[in-house]
gemmi code that builds the backbone of each chain (N, CA, C; Angstrom):
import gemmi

chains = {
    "A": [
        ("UNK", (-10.425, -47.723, 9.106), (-10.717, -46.307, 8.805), (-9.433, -45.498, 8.676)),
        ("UNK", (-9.128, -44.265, 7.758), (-8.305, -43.801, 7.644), (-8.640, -42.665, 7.621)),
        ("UNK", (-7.570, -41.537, 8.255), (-7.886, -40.082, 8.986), (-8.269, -38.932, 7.275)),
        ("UNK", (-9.189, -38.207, 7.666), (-9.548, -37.879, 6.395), (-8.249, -36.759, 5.622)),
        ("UNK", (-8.342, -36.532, 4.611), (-6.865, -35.986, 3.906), (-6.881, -34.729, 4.288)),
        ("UNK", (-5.855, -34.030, 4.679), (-5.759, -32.973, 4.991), (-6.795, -31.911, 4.067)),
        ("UNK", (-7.300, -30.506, 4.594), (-8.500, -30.089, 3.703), (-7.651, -29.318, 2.986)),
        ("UNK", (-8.121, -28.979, 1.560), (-7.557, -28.512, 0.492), (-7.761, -26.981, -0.247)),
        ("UNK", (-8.779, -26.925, 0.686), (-9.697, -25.377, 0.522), (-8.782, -24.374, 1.565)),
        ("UNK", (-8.581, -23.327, 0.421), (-7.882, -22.092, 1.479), (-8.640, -20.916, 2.458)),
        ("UNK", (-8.003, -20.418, 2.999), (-8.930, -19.172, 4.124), (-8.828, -17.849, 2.986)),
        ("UNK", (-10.586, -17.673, 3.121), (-10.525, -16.594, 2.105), (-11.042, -15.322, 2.919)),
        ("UNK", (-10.532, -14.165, 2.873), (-11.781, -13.240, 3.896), (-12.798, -13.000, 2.657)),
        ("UNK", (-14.031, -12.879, 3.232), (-15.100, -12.590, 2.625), (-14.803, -11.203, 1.917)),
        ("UNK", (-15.666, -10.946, 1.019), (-15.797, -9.548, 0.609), (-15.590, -8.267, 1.685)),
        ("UNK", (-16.534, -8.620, 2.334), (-16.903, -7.172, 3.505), (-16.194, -7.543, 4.866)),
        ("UNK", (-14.914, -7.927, 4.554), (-13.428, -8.242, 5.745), (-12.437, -7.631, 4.984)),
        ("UNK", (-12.799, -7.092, 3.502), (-11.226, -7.184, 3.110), (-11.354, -5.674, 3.588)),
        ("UNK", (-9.528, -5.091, 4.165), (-9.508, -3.890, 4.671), (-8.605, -3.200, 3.219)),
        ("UNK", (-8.885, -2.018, 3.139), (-8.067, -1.055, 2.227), (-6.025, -1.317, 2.742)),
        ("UNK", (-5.727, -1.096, 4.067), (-4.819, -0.770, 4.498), (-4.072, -2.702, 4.339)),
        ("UNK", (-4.755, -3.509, 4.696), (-4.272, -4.834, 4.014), (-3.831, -4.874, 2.703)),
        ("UNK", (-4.931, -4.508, 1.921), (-4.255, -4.540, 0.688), (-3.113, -3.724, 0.174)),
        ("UNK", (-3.409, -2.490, 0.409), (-2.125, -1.799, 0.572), (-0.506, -2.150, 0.761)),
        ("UNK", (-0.843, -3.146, 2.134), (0.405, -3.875, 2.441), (0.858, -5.157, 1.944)),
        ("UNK", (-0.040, -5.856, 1.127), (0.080, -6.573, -0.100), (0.952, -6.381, -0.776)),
        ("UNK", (0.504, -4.753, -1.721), (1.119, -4.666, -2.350), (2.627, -3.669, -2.390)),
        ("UNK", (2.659, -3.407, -1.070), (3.883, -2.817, -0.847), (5.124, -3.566, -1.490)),
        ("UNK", (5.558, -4.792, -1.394), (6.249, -5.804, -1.726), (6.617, -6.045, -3.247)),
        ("UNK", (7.431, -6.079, -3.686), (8.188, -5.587, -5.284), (7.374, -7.269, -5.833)),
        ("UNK", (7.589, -8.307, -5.233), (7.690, -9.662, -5.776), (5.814, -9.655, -6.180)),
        ("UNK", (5.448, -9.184, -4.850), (3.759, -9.412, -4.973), (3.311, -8.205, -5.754)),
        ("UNK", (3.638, -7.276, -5.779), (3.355, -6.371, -6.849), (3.545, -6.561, -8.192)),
        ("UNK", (4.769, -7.645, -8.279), (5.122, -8.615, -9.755), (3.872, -9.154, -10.116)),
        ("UNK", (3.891, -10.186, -9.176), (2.576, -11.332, -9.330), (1.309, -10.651, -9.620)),
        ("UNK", (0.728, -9.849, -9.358), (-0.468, -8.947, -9.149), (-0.575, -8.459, -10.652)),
        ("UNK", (0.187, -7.824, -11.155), (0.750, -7.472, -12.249), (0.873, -8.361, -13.215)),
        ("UNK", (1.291, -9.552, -13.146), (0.839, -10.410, -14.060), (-0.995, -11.337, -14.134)),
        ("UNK", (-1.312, -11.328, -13.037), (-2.336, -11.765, -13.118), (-3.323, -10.877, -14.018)),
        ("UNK", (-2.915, -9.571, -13.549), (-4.262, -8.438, -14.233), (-3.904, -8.971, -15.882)),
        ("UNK", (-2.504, -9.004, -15.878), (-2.566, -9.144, -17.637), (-2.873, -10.299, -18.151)),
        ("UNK", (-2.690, -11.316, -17.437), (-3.489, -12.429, -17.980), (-5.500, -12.684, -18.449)),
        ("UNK", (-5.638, -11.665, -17.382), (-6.971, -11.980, -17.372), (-7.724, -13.434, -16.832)),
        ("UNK", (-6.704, -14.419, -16.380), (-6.939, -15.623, -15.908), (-6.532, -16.198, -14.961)),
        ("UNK", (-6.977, -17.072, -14.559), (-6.180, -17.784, -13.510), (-4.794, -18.714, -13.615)),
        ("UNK", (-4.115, -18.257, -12.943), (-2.508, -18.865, -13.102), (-2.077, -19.780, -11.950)),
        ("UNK", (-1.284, -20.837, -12.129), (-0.536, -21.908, -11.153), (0.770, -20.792, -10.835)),
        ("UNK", (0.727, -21.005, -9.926), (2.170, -20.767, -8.979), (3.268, -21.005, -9.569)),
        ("UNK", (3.628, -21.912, -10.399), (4.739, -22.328, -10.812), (4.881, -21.580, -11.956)),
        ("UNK", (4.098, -21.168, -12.948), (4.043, -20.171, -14.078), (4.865, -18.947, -14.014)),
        ("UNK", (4.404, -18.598, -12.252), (5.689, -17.031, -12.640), (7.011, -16.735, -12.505)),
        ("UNK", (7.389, -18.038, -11.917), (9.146, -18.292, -12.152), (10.089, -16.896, -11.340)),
        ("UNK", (9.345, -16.631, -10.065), (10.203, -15.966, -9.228), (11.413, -16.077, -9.134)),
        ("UNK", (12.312, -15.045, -8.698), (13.674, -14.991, -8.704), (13.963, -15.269, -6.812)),
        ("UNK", (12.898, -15.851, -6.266), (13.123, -16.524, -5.122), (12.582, -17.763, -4.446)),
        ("UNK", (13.205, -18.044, -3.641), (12.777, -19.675, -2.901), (11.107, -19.923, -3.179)),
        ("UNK", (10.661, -21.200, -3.046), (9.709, -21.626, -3.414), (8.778, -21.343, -2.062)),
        ("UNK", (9.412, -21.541, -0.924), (8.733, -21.058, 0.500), (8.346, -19.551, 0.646)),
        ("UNK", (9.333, -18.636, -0.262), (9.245, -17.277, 0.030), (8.082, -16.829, -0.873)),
        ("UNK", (8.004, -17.683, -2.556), (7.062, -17.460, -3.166), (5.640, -17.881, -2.414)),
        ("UNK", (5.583, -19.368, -1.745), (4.388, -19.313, -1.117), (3.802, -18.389, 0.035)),
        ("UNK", (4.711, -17.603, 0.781), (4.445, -16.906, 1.524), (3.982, -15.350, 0.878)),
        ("UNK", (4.279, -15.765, -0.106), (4.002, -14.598, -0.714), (2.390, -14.418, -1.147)),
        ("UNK", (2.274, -15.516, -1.874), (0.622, -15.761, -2.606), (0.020, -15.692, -1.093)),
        ("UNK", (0.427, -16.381, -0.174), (-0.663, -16.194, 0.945), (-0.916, -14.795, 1.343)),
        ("UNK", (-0.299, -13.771, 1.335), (0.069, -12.274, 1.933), (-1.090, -12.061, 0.992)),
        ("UNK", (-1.062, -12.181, -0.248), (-2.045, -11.411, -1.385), (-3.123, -12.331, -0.799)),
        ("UNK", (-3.656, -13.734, -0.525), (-4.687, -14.138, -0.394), (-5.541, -13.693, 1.039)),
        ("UNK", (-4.295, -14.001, 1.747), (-5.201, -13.466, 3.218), (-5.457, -11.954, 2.982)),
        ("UNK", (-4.757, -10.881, 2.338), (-5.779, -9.443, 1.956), (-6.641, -9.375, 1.045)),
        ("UNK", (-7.417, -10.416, 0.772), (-7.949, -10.002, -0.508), (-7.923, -10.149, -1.831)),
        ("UNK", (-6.455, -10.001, -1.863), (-6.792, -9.331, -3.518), (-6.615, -10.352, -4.286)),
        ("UNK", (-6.274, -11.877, -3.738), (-6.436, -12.870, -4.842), (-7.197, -14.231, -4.071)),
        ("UNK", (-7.595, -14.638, -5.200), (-8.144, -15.961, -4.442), (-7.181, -17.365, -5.056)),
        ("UNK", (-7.155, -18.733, -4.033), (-6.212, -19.365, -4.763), (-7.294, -20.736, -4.750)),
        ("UNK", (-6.752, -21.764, -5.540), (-7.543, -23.021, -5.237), (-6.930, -24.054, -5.880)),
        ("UNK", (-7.087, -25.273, -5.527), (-6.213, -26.252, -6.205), (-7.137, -26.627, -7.034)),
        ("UNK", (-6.366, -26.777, -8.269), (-6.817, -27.880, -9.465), (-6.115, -29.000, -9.620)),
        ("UNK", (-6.381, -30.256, -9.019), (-5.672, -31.753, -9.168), (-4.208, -30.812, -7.950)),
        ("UNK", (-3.431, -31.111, -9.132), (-1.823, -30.910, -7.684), (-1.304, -30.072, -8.244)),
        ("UNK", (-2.126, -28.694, -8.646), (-1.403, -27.439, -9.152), (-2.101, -26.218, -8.579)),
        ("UNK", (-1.817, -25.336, -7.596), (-2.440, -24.659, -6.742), (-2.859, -22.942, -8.266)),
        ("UNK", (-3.672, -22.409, -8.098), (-4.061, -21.540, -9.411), (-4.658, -20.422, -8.546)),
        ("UNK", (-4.061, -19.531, -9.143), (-4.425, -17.771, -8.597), (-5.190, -17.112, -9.405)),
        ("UNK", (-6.135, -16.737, -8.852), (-6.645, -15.181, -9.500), (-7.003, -14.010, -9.134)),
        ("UNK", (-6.999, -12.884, -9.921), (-7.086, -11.379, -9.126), (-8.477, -11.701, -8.609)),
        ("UNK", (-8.922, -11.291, -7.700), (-10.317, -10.751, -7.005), (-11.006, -9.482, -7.505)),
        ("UNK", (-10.978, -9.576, -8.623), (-11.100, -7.858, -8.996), (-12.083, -7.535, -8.964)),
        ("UNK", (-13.474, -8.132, -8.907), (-15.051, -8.330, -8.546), (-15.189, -7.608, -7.134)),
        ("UNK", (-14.429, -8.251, -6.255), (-14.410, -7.968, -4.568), (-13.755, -6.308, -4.596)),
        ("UNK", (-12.761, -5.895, -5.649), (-11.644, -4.951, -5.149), (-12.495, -3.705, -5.749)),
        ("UNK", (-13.015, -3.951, -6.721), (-13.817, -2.965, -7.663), (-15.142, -2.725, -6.918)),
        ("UNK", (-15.442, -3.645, -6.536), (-17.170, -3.345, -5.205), (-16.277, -2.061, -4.134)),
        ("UNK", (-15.251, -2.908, -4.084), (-15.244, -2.229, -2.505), (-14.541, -0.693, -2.646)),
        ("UNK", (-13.886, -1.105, -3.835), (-12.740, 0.561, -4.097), (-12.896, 0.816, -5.555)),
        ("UNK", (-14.181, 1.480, -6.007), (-13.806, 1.358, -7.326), (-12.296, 2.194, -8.006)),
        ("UNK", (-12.086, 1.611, -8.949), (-11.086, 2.966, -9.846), (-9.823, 2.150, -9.110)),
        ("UNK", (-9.458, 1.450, -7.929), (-8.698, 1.622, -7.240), (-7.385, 0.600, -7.829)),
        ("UNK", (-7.485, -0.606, -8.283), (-6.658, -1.395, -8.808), (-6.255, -1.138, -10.157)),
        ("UNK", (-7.002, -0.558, -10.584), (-6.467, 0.042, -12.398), (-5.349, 1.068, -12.061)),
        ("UNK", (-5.569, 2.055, -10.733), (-4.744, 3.282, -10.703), (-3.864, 2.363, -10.410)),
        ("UNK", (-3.505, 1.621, -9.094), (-2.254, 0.906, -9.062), (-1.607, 0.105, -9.891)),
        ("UNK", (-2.158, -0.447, -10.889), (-1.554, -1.140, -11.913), (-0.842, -0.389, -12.742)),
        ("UNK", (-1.668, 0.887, -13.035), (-1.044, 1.935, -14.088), (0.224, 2.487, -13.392)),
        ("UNK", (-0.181, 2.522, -12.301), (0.920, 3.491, -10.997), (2.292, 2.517, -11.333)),
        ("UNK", (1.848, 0.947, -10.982), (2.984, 0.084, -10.937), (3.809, -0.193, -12.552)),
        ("UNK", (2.645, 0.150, -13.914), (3.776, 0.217, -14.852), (4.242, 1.476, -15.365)),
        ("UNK", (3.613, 2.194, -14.925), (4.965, 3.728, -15.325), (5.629, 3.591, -14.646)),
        ("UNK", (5.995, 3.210, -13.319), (7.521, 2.814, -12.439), (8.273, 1.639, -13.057)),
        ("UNK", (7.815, 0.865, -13.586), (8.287, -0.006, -14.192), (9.168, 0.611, -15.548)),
        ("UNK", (7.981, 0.878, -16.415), (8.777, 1.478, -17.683), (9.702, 2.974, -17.008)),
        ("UNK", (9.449, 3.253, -16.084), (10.700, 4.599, -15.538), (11.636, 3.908, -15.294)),
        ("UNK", (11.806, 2.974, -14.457), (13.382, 2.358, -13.799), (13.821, 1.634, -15.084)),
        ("UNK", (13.018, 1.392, -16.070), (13.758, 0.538, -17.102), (14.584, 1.544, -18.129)),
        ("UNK", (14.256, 2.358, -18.050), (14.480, 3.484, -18.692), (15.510, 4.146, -18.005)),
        ("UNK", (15.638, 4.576, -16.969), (15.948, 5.772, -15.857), (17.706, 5.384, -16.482)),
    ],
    "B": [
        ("UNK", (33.967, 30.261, 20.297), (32.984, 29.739, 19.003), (32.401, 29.011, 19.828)),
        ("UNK", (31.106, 28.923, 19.462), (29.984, 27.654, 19.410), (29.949, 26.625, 18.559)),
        ("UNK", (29.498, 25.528, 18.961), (29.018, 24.282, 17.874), (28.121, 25.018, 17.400)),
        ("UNK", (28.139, 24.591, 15.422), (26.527, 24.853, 15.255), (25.305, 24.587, 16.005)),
        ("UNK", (24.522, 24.776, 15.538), (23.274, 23.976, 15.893), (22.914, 22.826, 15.264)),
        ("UNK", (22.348, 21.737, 16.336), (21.783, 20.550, 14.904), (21.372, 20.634, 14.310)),
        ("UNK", (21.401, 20.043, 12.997), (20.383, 20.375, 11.714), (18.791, 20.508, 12.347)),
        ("UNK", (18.606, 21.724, 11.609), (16.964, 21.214, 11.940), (16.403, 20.984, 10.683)),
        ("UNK", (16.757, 20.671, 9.370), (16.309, 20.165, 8.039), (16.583, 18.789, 8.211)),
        ("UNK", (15.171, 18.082, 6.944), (14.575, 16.604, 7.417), (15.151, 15.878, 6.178)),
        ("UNK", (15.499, 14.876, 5.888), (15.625, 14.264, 4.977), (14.566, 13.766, 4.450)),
        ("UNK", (14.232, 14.126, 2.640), (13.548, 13.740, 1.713), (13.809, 12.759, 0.701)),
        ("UNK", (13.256, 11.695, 0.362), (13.743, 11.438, -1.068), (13.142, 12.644, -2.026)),
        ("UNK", (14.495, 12.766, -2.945), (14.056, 13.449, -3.909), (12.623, 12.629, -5.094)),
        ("UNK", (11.939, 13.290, -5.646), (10.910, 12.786, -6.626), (11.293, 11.688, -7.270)),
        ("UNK", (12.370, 11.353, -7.927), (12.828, 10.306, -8.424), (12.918, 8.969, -7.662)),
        ("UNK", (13.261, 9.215, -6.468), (13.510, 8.257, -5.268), (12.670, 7.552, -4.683)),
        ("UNK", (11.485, 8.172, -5.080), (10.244, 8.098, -4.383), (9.331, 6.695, -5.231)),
        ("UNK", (9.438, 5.150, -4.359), (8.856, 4.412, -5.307), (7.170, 3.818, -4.345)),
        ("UNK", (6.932, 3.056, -5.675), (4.977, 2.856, -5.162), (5.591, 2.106, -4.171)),
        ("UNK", (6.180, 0.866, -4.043), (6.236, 0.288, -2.820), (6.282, 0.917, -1.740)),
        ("UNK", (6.813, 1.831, -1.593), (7.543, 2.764, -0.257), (5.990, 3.357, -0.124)),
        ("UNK", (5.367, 4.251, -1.068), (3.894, 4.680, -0.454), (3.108, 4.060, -0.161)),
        ("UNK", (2.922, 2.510, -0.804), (2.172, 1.884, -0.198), (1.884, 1.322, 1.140)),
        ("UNK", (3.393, 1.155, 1.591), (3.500, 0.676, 2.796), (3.150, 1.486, 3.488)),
        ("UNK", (3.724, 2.745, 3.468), (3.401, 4.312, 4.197), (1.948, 4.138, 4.397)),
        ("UNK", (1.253, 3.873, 3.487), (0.053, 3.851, 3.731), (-1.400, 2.605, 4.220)),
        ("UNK", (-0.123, 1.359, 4.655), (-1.026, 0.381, 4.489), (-1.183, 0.396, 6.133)),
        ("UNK", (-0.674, 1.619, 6.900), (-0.957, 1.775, 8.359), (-2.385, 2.792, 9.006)),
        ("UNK", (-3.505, 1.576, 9.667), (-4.363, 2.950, 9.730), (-4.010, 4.552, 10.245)),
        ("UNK", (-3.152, 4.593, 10.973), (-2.823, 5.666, 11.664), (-2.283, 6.608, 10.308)),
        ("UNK", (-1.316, 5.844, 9.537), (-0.743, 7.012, 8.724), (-1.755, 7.102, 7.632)),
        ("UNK", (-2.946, 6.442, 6.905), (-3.722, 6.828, 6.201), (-4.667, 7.699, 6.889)),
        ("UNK", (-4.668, 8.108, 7.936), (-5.781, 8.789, 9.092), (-4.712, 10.219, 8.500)),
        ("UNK", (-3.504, 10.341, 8.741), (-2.975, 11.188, 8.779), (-2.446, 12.123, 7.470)),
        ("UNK", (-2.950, 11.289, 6.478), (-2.778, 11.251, 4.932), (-4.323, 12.175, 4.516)),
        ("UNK", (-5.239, 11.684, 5.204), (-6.156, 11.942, 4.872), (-6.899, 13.111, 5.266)),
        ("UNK", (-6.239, 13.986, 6.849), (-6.372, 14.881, 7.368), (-6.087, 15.670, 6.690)),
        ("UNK", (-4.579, 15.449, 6.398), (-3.517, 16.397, 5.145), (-4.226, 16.370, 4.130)),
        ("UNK", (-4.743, 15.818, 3.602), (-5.589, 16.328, 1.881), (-6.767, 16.825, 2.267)),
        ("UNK", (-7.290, 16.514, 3.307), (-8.787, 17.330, 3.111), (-8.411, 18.782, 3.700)),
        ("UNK", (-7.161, 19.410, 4.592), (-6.862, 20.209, 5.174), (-6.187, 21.370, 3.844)),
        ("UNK", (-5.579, 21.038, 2.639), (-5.169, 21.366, 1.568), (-4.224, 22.641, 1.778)),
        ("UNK", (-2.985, 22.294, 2.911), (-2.564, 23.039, 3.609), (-1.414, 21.971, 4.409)),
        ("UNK", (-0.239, 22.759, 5.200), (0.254, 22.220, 5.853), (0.062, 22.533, 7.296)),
        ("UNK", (0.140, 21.056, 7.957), (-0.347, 20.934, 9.629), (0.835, 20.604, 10.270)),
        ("UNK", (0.433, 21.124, 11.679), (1.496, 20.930, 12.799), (1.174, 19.314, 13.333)),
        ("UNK", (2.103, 18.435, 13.846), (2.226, 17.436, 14.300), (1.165, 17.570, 15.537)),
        ("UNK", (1.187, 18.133, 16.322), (0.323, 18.306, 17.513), (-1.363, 18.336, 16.764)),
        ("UNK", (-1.393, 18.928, 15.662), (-2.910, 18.935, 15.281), (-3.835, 18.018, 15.234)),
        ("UNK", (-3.268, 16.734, 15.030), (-3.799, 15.928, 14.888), (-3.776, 15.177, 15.874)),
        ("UNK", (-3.929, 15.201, 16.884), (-4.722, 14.465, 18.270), (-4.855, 13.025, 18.163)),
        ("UNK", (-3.658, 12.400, 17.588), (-3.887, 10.901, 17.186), (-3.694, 9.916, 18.803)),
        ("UNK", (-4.446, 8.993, 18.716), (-4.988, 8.425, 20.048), (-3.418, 7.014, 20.142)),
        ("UNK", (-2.127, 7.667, 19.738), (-1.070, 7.101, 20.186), (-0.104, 8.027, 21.198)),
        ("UNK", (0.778, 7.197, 21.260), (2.115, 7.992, 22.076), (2.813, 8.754, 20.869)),
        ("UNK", (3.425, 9.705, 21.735), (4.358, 10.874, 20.733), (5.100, 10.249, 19.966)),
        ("UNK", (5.869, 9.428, 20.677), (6.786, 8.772, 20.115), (6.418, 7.406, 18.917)),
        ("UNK", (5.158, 6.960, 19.016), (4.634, 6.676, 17.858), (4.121, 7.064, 16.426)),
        ("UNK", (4.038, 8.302, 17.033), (3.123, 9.517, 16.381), (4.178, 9.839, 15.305)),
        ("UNK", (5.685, 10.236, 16.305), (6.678, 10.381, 15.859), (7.168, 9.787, 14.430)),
        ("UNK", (7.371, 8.574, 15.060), (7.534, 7.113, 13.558), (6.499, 7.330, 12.812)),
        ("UNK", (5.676, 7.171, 13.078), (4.338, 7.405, 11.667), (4.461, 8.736, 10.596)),
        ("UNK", (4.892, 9.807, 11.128), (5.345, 10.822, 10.397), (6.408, 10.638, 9.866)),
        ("UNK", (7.945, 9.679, 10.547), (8.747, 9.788, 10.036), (8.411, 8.731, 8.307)),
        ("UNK", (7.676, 7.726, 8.748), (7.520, 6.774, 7.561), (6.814, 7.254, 6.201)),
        ("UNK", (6.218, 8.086, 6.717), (5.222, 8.905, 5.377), (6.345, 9.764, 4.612)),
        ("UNK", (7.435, 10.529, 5.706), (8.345, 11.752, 5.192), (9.550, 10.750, 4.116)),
        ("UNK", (9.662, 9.488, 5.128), (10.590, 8.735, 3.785), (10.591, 8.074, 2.883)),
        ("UNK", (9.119, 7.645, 2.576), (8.676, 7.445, 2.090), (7.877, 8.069, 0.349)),
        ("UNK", (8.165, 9.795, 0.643), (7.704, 10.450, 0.145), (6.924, 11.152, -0.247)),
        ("UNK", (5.248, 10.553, 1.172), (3.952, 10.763, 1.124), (3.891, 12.573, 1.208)),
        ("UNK", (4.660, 12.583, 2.642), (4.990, 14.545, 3.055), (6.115, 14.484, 2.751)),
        ("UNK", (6.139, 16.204, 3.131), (7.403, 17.085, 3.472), (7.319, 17.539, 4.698)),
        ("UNK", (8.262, 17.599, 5.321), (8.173, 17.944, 7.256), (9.083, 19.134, 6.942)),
        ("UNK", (9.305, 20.397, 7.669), (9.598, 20.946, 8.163), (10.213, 21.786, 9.378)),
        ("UNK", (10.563, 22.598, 10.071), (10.477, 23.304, 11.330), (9.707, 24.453, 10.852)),
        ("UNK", (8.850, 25.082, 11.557), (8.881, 26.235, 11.237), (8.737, 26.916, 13.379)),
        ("UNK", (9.600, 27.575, 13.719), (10.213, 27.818, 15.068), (10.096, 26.363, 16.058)),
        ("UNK", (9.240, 26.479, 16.467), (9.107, 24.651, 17.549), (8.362, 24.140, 16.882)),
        ("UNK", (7.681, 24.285, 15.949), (6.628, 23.617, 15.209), (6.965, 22.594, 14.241)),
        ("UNK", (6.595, 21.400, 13.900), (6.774, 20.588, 12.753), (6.084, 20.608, 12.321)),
        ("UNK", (6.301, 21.111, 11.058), (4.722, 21.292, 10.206), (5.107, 19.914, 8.992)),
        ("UNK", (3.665, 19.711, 8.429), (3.371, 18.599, 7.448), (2.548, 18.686, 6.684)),
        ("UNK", (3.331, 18.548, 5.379), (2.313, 18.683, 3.830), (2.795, 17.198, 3.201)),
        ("UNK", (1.135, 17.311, 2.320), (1.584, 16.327, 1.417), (2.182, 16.254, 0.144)),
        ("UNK", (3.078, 15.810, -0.594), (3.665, 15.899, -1.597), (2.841, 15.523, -2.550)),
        ("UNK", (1.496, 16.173, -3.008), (0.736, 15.732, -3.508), (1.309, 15.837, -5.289)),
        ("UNK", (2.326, 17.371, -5.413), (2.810, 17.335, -6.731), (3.859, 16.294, -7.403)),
        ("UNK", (4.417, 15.729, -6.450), (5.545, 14.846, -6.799), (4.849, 13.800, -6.925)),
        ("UNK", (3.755, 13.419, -6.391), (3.252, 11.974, -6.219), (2.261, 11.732, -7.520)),
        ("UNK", (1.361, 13.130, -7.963), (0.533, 12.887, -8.876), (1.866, 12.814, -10.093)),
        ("UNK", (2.625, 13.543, -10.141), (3.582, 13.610, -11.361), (3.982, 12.133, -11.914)),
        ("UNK", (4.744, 11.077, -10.620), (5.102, 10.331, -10.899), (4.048, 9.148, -11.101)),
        ("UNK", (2.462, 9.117, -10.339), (1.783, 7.962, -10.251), (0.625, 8.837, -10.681)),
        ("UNK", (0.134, 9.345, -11.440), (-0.826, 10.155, -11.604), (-2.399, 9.262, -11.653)),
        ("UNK", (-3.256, 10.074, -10.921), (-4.590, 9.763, -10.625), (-4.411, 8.944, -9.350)),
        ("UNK", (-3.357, 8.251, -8.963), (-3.396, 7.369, -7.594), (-3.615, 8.071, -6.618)),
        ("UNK", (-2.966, 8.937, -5.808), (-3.282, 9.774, -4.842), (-4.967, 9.842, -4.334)),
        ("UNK", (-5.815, 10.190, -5.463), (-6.994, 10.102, -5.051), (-8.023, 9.195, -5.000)),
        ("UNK", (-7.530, 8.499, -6.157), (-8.222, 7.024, -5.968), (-7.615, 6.063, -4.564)),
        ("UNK", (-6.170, 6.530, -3.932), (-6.626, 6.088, -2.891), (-7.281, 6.510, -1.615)),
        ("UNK", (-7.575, 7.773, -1.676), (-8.226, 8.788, -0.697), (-9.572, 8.518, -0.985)),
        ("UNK", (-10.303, 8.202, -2.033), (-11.557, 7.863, -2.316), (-11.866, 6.612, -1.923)),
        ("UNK", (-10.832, 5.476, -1.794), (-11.332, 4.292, -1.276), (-10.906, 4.483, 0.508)),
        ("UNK", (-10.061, 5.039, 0.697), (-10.313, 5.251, 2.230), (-11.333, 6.128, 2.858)),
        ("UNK", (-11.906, 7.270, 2.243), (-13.061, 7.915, 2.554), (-14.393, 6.782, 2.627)),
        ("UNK", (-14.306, 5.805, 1.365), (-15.640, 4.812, 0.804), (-15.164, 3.731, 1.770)),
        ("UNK", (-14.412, 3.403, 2.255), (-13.965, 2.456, 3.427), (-14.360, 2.541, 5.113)),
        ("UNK", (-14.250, 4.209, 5.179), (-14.451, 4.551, 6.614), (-15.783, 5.113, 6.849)),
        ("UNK", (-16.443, 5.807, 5.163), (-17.779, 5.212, 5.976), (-18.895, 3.912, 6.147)),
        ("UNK", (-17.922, 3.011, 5.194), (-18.379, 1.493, 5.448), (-18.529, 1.043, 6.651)),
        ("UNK", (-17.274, 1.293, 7.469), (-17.053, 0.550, 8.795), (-18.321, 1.460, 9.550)),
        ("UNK", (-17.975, 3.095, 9.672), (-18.784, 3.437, 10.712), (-20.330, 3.129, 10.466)),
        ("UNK", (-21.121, 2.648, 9.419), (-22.376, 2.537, 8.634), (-22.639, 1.251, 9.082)),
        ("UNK", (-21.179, 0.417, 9.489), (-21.141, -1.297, 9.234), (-22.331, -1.687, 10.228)),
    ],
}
model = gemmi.Model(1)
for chain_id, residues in chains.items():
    chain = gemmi.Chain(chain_id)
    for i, (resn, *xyz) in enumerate(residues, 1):
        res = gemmi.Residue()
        res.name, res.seqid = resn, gemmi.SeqId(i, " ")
        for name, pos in zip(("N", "CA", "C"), xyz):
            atom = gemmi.Atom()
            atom.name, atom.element = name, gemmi.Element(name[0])
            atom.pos, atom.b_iso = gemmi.Position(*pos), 0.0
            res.add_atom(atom)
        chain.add_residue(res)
    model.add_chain(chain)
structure = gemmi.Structure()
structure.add_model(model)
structure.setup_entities()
């Protein structure tokens, strides 16, 4: 007999766990506010390795977990490529209006500092 | 001669200075969204003592200071008093419509919990 494989399924909070002030602190963070930001524009689910952070591979995983344990994304493996997506079903129940304003919020700061 | 007196003016970022990360964080604390939220429904500026928050002063303290550097308020003296507004014009200017979409999901949040 051999010990069964480590489990592959991540910790998700349910819908009615996720807190406003979690997510919030999600997205306080420039890198996860990146990631977040690309997901909305994809419209799909993305592998980890796709967004080519400008940091360590440990700091990026710590990162996707910060967004997963609040909420705002869910992750799951496909074969040996871990794949993200926004929760925007869960974020829109719980806050409507609320992730469009921050997205919009996060690219007029964007196009300002590029500009500035 | 006397020494002056210590400053009693607070340091602000100016409007420009003022980025989403920094409010978000400001706000991903229940205490300072409690205190965010007093300030907008109050549509007015409050004294630090008004708000009867169920910490120590000196917590109370930091929580105001993080919102003021953040850019959420403006603090003041006015004689022994610290008074506190929200920078609601600088904030809609630069992130417009956010401000209330996040006051609407913390209003739609807190009466979730107390309803829960």
């Amino acid at each position: 007999m051999t010990a069964p494989p480590p489990s592959r399924t991540l910790d998700h909070p349910p819908r009615d766990a996720i807190r406003l002030e979690g997510v919030l602190h999600a997205l306080s963070d420039p890198m996860r506010l990146r990631i977040v930001r690309r997901l909305a524009a994809a419209e799909d689910e993305l592998s980890c390795s796709l967004f080519g952070l400008p940091i360590s591979k440990s700091t990026t995983t710590h990162h996707f977990r910060v967004l997963r344990e609040s909420g705002v994304i869910q992750q799951c493996y496909r074969g040996t490529a871990k794949m993200n997506g926004l929760r925007r079903d869960d974020l829109d129940a719980l806050f409507p209006g609320l992730l469009d304003s921050l997205l919009r919020a996060a690219a007029l700061q964007a196009r300002r500092l590029r500009e500035g």
